[in-house]
C-alpha positions in Angstrom: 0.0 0.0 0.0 1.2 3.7 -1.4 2.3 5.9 1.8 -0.2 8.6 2.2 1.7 12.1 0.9 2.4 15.3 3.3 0.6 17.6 1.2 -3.2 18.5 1.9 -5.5 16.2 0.5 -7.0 17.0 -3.0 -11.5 15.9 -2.8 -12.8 14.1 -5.8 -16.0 12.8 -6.7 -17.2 10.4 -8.9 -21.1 10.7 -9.2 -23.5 8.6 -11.3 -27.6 9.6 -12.0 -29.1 7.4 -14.2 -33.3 8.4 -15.0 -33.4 6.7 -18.2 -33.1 3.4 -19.3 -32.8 2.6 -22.8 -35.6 0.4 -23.7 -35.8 -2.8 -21.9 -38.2 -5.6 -20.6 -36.7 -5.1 -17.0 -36.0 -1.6 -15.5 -38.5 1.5 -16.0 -37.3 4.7 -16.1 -36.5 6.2 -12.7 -37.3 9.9 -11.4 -35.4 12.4 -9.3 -31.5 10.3 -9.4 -30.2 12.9 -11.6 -31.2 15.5 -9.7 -29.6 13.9 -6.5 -26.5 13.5 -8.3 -26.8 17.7 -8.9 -27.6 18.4 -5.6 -24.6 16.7 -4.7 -22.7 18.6 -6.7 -23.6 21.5 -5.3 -23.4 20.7 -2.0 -19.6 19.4 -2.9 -18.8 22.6 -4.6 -20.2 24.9 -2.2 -19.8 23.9 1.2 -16.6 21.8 0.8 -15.3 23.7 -2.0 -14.6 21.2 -4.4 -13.1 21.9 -7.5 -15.5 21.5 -10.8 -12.4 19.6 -12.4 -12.7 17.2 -9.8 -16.0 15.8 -9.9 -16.5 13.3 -12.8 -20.0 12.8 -13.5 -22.0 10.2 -15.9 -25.9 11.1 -15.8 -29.0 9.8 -18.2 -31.7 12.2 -17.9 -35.1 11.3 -18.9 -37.2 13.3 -21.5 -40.0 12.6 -24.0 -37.4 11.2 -26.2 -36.7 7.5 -25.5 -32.7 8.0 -24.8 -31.3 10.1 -22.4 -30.6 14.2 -22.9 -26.9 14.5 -22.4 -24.2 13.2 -25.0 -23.6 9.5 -25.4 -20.0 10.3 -23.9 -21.4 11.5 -20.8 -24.4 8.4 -19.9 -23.8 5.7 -17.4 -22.7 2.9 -19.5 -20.6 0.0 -18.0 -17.8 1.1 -20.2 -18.4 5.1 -19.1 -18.8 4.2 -15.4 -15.3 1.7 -15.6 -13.5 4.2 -17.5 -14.5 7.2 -14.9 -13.4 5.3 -12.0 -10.1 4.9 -13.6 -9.3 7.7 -14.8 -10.3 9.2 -11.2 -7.8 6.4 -9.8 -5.3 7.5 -12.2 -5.9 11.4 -11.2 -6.0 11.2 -7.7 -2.7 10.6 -5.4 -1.9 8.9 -2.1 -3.8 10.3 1.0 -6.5 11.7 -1.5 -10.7 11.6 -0.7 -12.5 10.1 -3.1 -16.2 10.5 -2.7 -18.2 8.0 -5.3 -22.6 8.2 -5.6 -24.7 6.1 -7.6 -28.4 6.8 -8.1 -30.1 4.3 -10.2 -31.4 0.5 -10.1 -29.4 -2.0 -8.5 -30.1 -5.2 -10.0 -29.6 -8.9 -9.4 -27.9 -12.0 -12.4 -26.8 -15.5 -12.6 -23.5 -14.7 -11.9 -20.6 -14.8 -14.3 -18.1 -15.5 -11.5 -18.9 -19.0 -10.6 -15.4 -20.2 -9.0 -16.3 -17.6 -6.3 -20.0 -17.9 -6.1 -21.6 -21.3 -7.4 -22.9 -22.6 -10.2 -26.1 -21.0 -9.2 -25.1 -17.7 -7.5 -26.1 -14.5 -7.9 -24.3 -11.4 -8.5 -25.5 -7.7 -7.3 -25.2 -5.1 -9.9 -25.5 -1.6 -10.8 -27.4 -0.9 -13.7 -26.3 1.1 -16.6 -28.5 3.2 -18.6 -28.4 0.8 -21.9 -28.5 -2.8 -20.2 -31.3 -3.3 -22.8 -28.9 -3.6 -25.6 -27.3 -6.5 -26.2 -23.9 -5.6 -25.9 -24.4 -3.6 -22.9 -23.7 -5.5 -19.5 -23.9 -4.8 -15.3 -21.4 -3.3 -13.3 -21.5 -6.7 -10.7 -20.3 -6.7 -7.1 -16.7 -8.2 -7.8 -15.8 -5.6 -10.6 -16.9 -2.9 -8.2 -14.9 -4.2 -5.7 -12.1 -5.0 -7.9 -12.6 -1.0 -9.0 -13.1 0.4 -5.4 -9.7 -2.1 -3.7 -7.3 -0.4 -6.7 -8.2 3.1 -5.3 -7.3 1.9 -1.9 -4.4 -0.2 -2.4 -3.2 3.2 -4.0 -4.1 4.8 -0.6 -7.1 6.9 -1.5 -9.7 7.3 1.5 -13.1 5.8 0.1 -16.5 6.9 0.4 -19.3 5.1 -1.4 -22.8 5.8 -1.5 -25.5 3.7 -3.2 -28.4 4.8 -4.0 -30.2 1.6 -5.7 -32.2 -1.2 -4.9 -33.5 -4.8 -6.3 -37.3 -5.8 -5.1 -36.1 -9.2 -4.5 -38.9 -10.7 -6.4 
């Protein structure tokens, strides 16, 4: 583990709304997640004076359209969400605070890790705003881990918030 530096901390954030799902036979379109995610923001910027370039955000607004309002670049995708908490590992340095939100579905699959859960586990997931197509796949439980033990090994202090939940039908 990375020695924690003598400087003063740097504050980042890493927040995730996600409203709209692309079409799909499984999660409806939420309400109000991206506007947590931008009260968050604000609260981050000022009362703890975070810096703008330090808060990475990937939101999926709902509209009358059926995709979301903000560029394809900026919507939770699994590929979006991975990259953003890289390149937020990659930015950040030792003794750095890292504050990460997600507000959207959690979700539940068969799991593709069966060496570490069973032939018939279960993996929890966060949901990304285009798990209806059929390339598009879940952030599960051990890639989020895997994510979340690279920023500490590096010796970033972690918070996590998640703001999802699966109706355990």
């Amino acid at each position: 583990m990375s020695t924690p530096s003598t400087t003063k901390p740097e504050y980042y954030a890493l927040l995730i709304g996600i409203d709209c799902y692309l079409k799909n036979p499984w999660y409806r379109n939420l309400k109000g997640c991206v506007r947590d995610i931008s009260h968050v923001a604000t609260f981050l910027q000022n009362q703890l004076k975070l810096a703008p370039e330090n808060i990475f955000k990937l939101t999926a607004s709902s509209s009358d359209a059926q995709k979301p309002t903000e560029p394809v670049e900026q919507w939770p995708t699994y590929e979006n969400m991975v990259a953003s908490f890289k390149r937020l590992q990659d930015k950040a340095r030792p003794g750095d605070h890292v504050y990460i939100h997600y507000s959207g579905h959690g979700g539940r699959a068969s799991t593709i890790f069966p060496k570490l859960k069973g032939e018939k586990g279960l993996d929890e997931a966060l949901v990304p705003t285009d798990i209806g197509n059929k390339e598009a796949r879940y952030l599960r439980d051990v890639e989020l881990t895997k994510l979340l033990n690279g920023m500490v090994a590096k010796g970033l202090l972690v918070t996590v918030v998640l703001d999802s939940c699966h109706s355990g039908e």
